[in-house]
C-alpha positions in Angstrom: -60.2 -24.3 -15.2 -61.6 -27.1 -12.9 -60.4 -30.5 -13.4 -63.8 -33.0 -14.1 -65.5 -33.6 -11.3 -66.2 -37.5 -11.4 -70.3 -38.1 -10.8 -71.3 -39.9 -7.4 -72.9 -42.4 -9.6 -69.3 -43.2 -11.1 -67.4 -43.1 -8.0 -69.9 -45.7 -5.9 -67.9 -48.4 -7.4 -64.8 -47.2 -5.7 -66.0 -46.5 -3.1 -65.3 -42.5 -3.7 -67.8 -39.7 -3.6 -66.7 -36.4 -5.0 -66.1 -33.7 -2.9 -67.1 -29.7 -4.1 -64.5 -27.0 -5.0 -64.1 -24.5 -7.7 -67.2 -21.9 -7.8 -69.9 -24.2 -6.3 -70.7 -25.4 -2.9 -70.7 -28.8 -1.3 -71.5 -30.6 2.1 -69.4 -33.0 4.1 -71.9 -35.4 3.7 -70.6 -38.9 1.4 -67.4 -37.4 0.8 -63.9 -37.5 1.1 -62.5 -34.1 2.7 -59.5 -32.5 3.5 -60.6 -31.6 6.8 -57.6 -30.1 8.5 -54.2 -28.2 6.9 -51.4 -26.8 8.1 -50.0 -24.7 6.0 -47.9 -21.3 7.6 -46.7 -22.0 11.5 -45.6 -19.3 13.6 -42.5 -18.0 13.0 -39.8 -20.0 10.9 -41.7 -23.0 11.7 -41.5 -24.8 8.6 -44.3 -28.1 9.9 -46.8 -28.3 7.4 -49.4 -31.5 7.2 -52.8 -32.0 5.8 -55.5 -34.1 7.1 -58.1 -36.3 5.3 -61.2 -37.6 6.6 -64.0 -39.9 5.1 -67.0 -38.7 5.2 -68.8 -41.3 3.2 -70.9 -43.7 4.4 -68.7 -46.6 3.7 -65.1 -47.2 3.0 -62.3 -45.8 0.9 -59.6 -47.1 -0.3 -56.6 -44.4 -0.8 -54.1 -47.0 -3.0 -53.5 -45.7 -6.2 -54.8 -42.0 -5.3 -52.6 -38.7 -5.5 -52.4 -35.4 -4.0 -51.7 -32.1 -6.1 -51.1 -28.9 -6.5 -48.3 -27.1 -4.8 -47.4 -30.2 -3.1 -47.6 -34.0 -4.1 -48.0 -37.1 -2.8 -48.5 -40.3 -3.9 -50.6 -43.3 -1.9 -48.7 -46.3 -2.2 -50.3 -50.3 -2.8 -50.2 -50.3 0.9 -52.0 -47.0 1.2 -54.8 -47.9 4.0 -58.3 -48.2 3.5 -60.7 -45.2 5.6 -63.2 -46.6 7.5 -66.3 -43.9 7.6 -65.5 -41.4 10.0 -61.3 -42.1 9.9 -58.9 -39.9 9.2 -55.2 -40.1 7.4 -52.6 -37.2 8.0 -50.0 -36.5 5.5 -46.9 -34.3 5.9 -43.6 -32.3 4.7 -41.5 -33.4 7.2 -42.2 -36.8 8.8 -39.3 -37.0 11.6 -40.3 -33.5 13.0 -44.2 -34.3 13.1 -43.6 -37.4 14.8 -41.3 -35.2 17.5 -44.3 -32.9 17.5 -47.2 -35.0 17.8 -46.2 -38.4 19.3 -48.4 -41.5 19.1 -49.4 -39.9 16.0 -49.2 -41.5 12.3 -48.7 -39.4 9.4 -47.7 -40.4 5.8 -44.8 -38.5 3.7 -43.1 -36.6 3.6 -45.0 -34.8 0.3 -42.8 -32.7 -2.4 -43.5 -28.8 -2.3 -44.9 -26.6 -0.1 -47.9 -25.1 0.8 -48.7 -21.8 -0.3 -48.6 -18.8 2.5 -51.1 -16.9 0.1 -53.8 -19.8 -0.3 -54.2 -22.4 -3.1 -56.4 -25.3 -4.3 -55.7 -28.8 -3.1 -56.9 -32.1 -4.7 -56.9 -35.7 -4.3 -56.8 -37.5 -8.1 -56.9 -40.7 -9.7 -54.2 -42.3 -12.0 -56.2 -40.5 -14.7 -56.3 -37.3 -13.1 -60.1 -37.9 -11.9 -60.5 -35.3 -9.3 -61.9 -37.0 -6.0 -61.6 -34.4 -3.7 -61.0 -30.9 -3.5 -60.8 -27.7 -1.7 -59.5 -24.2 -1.7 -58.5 -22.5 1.1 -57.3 -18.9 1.0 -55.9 -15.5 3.2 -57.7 -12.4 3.9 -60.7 -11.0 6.1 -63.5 -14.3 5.5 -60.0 -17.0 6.1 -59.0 -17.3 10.1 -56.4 -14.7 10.9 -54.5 -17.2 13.3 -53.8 -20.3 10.7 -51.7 -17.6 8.4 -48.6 -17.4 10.7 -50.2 -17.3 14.1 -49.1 -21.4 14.2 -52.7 -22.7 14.2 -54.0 -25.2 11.4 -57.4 -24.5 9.9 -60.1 -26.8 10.7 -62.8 -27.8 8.2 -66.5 -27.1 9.8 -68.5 -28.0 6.8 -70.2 -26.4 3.3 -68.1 -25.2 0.9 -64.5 -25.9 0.8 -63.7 -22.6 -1.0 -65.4 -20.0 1.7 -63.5 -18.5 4.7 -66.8 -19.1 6.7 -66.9 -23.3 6.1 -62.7 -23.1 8.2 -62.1 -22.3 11.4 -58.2 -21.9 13.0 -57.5 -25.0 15.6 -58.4 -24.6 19.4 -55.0 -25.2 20.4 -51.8 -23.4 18.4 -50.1 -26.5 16.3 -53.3 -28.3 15.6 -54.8 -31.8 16.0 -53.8 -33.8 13.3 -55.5 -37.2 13.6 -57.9 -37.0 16.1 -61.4 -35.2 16.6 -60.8 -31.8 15.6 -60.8 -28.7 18.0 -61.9 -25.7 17.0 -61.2 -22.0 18.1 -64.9 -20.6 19.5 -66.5 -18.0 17.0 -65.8 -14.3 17.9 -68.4 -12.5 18.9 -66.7 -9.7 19.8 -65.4 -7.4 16.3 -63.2 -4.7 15.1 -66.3 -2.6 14.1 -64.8 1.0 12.9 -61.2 2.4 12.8 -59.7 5.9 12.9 -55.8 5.9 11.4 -52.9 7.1 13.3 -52.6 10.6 11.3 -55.7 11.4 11.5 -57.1 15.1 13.2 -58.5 14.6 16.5 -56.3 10.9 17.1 -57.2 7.9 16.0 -59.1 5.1 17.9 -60.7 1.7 17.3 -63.8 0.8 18.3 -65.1 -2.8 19.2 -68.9 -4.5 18.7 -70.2 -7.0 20.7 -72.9 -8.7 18.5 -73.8 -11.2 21.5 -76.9 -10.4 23.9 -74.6 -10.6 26.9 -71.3 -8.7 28.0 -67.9 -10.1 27.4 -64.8 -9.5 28.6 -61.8 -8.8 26.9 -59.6 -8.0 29.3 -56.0 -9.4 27.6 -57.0 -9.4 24.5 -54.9 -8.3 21.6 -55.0 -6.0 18.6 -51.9 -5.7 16.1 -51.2 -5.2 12.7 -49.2 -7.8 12.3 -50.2 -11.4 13.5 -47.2 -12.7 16.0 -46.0 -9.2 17.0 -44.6 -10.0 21.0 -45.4 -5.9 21.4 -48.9 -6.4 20.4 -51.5 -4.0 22.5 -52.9 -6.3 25.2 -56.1 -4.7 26.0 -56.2 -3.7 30.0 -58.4 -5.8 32.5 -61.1 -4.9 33.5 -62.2 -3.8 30.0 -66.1 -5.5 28.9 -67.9 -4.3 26.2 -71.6 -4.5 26.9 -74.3 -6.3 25.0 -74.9 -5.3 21.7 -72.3 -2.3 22.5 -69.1 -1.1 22.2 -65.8 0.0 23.5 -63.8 2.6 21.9 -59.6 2.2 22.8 -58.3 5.6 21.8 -54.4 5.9 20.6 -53.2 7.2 23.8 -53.9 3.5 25.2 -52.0 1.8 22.8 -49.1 4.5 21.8 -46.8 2.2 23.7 -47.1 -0.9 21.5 -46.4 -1.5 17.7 -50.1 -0.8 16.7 -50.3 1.6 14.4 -53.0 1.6 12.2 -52.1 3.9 9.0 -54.0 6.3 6.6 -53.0 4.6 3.4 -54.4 1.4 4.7 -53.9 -2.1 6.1 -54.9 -5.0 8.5 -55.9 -5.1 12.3 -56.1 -8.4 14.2 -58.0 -9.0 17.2 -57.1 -11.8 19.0 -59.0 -13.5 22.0 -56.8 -15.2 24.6 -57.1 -17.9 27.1 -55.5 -17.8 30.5 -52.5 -15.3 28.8 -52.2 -16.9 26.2 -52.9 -16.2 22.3 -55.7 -18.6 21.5 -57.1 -19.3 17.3 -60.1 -16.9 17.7 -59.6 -13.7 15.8 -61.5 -11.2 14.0 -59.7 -9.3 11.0 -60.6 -6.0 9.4 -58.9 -5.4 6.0 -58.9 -1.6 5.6 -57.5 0.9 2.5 -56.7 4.4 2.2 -58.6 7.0 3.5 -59.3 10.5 4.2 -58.8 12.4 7.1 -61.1 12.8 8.8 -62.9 9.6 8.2 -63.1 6.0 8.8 -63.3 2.4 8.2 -65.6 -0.6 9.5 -68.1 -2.8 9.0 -71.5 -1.8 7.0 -74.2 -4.4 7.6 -76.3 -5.3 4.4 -80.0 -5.9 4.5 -79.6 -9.6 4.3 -77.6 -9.1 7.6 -74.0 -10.0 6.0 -71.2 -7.6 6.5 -69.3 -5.3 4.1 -65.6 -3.5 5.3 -66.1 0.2 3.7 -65.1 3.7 4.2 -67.2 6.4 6.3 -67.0 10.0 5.9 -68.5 10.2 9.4 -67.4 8.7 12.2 -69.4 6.9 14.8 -67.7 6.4 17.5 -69.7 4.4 20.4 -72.6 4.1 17.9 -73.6 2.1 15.3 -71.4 3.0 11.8 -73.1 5.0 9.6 -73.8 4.6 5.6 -71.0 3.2 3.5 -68.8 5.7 0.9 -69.4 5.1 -2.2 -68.3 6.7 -6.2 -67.2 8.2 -7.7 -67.5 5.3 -10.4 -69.9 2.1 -9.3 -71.0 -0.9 -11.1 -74.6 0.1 -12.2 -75.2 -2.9 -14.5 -73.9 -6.7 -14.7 -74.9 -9.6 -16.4 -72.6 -12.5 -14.9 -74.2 -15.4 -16.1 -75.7 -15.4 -18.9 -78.5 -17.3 -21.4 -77.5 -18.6 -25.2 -78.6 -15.4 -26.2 -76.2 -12.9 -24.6 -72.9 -12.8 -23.0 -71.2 -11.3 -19.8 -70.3 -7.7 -19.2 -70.1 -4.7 -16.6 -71.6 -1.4 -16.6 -69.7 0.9 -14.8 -71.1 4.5 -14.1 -69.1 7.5 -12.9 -71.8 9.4 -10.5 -69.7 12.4 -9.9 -69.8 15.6 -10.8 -65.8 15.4 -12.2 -64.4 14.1 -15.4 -62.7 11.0 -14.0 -59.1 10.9 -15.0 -59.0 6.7 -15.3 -55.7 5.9 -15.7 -52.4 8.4 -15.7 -49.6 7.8 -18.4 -47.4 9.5 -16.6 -47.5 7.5 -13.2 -48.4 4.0 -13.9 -49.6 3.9 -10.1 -52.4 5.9 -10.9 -54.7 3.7 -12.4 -58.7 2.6 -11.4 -58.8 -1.2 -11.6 -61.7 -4.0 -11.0 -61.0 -6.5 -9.3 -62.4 -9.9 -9.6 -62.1 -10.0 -13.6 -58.7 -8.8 -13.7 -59.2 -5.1 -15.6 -56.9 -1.9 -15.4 -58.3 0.8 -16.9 -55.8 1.7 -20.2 -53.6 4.6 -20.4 -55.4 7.8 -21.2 -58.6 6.6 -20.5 -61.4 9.4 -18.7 -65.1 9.5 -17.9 -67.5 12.7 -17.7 -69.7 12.7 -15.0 -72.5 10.8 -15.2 -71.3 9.5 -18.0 -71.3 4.6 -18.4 -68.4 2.9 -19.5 -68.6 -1.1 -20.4 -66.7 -3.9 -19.4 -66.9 -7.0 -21.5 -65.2 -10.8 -21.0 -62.3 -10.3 -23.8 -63.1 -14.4 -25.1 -67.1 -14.2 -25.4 -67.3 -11.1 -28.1 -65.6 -8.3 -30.1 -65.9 -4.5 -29.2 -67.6 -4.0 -32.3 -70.0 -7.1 -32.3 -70.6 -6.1 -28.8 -71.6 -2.5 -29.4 -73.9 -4.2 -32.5 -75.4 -6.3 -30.5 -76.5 -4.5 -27.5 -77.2 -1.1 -29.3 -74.6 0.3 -27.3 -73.8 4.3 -28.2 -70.7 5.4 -30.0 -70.2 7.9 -27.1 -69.9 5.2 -24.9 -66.4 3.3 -24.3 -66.0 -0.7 -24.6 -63.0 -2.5 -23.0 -62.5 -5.8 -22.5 -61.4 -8.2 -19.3 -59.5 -11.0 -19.2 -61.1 -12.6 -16.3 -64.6 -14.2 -16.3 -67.2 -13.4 -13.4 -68.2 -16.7 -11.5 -72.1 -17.7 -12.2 -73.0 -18.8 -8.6 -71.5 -15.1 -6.9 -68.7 -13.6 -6.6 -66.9 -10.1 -5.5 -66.2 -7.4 -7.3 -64.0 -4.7 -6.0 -63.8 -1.3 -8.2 -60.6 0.6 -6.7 -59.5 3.5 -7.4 -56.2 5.9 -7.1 -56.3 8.0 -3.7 -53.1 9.3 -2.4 -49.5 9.3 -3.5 -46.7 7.7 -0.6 -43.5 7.2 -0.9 -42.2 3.9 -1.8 -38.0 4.6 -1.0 -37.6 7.6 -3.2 -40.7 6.9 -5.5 -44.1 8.8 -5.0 -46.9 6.0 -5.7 -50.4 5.6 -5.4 -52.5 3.7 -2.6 -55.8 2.9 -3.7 -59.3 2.5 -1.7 -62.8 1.6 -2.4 -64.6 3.0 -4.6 -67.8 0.0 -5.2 -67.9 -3.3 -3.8 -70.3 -5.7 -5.4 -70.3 -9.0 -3.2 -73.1 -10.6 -5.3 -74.7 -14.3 -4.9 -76.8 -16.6 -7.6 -79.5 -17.1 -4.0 -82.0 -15.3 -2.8 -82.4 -12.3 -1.7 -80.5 -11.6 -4.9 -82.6 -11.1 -8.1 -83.3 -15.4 -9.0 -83.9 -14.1 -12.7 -80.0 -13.0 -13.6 -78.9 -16.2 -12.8 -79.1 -17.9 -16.2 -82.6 -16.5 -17.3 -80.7 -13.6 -19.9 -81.8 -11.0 -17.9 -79.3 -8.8 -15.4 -78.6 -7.2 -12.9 -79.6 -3.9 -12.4 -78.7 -1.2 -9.7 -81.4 0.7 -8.1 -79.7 3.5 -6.4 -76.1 4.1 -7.4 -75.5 6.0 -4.2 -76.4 3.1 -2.1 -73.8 0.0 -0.8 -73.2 -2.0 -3.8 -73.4 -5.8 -1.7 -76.9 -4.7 -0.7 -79.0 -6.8 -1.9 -82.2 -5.2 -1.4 -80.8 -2.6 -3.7 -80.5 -4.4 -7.4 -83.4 -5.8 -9.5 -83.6 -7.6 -12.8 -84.1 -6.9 -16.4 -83.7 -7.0 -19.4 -79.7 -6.1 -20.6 -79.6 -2.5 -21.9 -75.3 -1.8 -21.2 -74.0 1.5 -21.8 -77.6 3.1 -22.1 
C-alpha cells in the first residue's frame, strides 16, 4: 500500500508540494523530485548516489525530512534549504564520490543499498508524511545502460513509475549536481529475432523508425550488458529510412551473442567515437518455436508490444502477433460500488488445456500482474472460460451468486489486485522442458498480453462506470486497443 500522499494545499505551508508515485502519474511541475539515481555501476563498482531537485516554485527546506526504503537517510538541522531549480545529491559512500566527482557536494553516506532489480524511493516527514516519491524499475520500458552498464538514470518528466519518464545519463558515471545530460533517444531498434537453434540460422533484424538513414557502424548487440566480446556491428553498416538491416549468425558467431530458443534479453547499444554510450534499445524475448520469431508488434494506438511470430519477416515489416491458446476475454479492473474485480480467461483452442502438472511443478500457466498460478490438476476444454477473482473483494460462492456464473465454469481466486489507472497483464504458459543441472524444467512464453490503460483510446466506460472490458476478437493482440469495447459484466458466460 501507498503511504498518504500529503495534499498541495497542506504542504504550501512548508514549503513542499507532493510529488506522484504508486499507480498514478504526476508532472515535474511544483514538486520536489528525485531527478537523478545511481543505483547498479558497471562492474563491482559499488558508487551509488541519488539526486534531488526542486521543482517548486519557491523554496524547500530539507531539515527534518528523511529518505526510505532500501536505503535511509536522515537531513540534519543544518540540512540546506533548495532554492527553485537546485539540486542536493546524497550518497553511499561519500570519500569515493568526492574522488569521483570533485568540486562536487554530496550528503551521506545513507544506510542500505539500492536495489539492482528496482524499488520505490521516498522522501518523508517525522510523521511519515510522504513528500516525494518515485519508482524506478528493470526490464524492456527502464534504460538498459543504468542496470550495470555504469550510467545513472536521468529523470525527463511525467510519471516517476514509467520506464519512458528516465533516461540512462549521457556520459557513463552520471552528473550528479549539475544540469543533467541525457543519452539521445534510439531511433534505431531490435525489431524481430531468430534464436541460435533455429532451422535455417538465426538472425536479427534492426528498424529504423526515423525518416532519414543512420549509421550504426560500431554499434553493439549482446546478451549481456558489459560483455568486452560483445558483437560490434561492422562499418559501413546504415539501415535506411524507415528500413532495416538483417545481421545473420554467421556475422556474429565470433562474439558471445547468442540469442537462445528458450528465451532471453538482447541489448543494442549506440556508441560514440568507440566508445559505449547510455542509448540502448532492449528486447525481452521468451521461448519459442522453431521456426519462428520474436519482435516488436505495433498496436493501433502506435505503442509497441514484444510477442512471438509464427512467420518470420525478415527485411519487412513483422507480421501479426501469436496469440492462445488461453487469452483474457473479459476484465473488470476497476470497478463501481456495485461489483468487484475479476478476469475472464478463455482457452480458444481446439485442446483440453492441461493447466497445471502435479507431477512437475514447472509446468504450470500463470498470470502475471495479479500474482495467480493455476492449482494443481487444474484443465480447460476448448473453448471453454475460466474466472479469476481478487481473493479479498468476494467468496467463490458469493461470486458465482452474484454474477450468475455456471456451475461448469471454474472460480479461482488471486492474491494480487489489478491497478485502476492500467496496468499489464501477462498470461504465460508452459512451453518446453530444459535442463536445469540434472533437472528437466519448463520455460514459459506468451500466451496473452493485456497492456491496458484507464485513457483513451481504451473503453472511458470500465474505468469506474461498473461496466468492463470486453474482448472483441480473441484471436487478435490483447494490448490493442482498438480491439476491446465495454459492457455490462457477464464473467464466465
Amino acid at each position: 500500500m501507498r503511504k498518504r500522499i500529503i495534499p498541495a494545499l497542506a504542504l504550501a505551508s512548508l514549503g513542499l508540494v507532493a510529488c506522484g508515485g504508486g499507480g498514478g502519474s504526476s508532472t515535474s511541475t511544483g514538486t520536489l523530485v528525485f531527478s537523478e539515481i545511481m543505483y547498479q555501476g558497471a562492474g563491482t563498482d559499488s558508487l551509488e548516489f541519488l539526486e534531488l531537485r526542486n521543482d517548486a516554485d519557491s523554496t524547500i527546506p530539507l531539515a527534518g525530512l528523511a529518505i526510505t526504503g532500501a536505503v535511509a537517510y536522515q537531513f540534519g538541522a543544518d540540512a540546506p534549504t533548495l532554492k527553485p531549480g537546485a539540486m542536493i545529491v546524497i550518497t553511499n559512500l561519500t570519500e569515493d564520490f568526492a574522488t569521483r566527482f570533485p568540486g562536487v557536494l554530496a550528503y551521506g553516506p545513507y544506510t542500505g543499498h539500492l536495489s539492482n532489480s528496482g524499488e520505490k524511493l521516498q522522501v518523508t516527514t517525522i510523521d511519515s508524511t510522504v513528500v516525494a516519491e518515485c519508482e524506478y524499475g528493470v526490464g524492456a520500458s527502464w534504460p538498459a545502460m543504468a542496470a550495470g552498464g555504469g550510467y545513472s538514470l536521468v529523470y525527463t518528466g511525467l510519471d516517476q513509475t514509467k520506464g519512458d519518464s528516465w533516461s540512462a545519463s549521457l556520459v557513463a558515471g552520471g552528473n550528479p549536481g549539475a544540469k543533467d545530460k541525457v543519452a539521445p533517444a534510439m531511433v534505431v531498434q531490435i525489431n524481430e529475432v531468430v534464436p541460435v537453434g533455429s532451422t535455417g540460422g538465426a538472425w536479427i533484424e534492426l528498424a529504423n523508425t526515423s525518416s532519414k538513414a543512420v549509421d550504426v557502424s560500431g554499434w553493439l548487440l549482446t546478451d549481456s550488458i558489459g560483455d568486452p566480446n560483445a558483437y560490434s556491428i561492422p562499418a559501413g553498416t546504415s539501415v535506411p529510412a524507415h528500413g532495416f538491416v538483417v545481421l545473420s549468425e554467421s556475422a556474429w558467431s565470433a562474439s558471445t551473442l547468442a540469442p537462445a530458443l528458450t528465451g532471453g534479453d538482447l541489448y543494442l547499444i549506440r556508441t560514440e567515437s568507440g566508445v559505449a554510450s547510455g542509448s540502448s534499445n532492449t528486447m525481452r524475448f521468451l521461448s519459442m518455436a522453431d521456426g519462428s520469431s520474436a519482435g516488436l508488434a505495433i498496436m493501433s494506438d502506435g505503442t509497441v508490444e514484444t510477442s512471438n511470430f509464427s512467420t518470420p519477416t525478415p527485411g519487412a515489416a513483422n507480421g501479426s502477433a501469436t496469440v492462445g491458446p488461453l487469452v483474457v476475454s473479459e476484465m473488470m479492473y476497476n470497478p463501481d460500488s456495485n461489483n468487484v474485480e475479476y478476469m475472464e480467461l478463455t482457452n480458444i483452442s481446439a485442446d483440453t488445456l492441461k493447466l497445471a502438472d502435479g507431477s512437475d511443478v514447472s509446468f504450470v500457466y500463470k498470470v502475471e500482474g495479479v500474482g495467480f498460478s493455476f492449482p494443481t490438476g487444474a484443465t480447460l476444454a476448448p473453448n471453454s472460460k475460466v474466472v479469476l477473482i481478487r481473493a479479498d473483494d468476494i467468496d467463490t460462492a458469493s461470486f458465482r451468486t452474484k454474477y450468475s456464473v455456471p456451475s461448469s465454469v471454474a472460480i479461482y481466486a488471486y492474491p494480487d489486485k489489478l491497478s485502476n489507472s492500467g496496468e499489464r497483464v501477462e498470461v504465460k504458459r508452459p512451453f518446453q522442458a530444459v535442463l536445469v543441472g540434472a533437472v528437466p524444467q519448463y520455460v514459459m512464453t506468451w500466451s496473452d498480453i493485456v497492456d491496458y490503460t484507464d485513457v483513451a483510446p481504451w473503453p472511458l466506460k470500465a474505468d469506474g462506470d461498473g461496466q468492463a472490458l470486453y474482448r472483441k476478437d480473441n484471436g487478435v493482440a490483447g494490448s490493442d486497443p482498438s480491439n476491446w469495447s465495454s459492457n455490462a459484466p457477464t464473467p464466465g458466460q
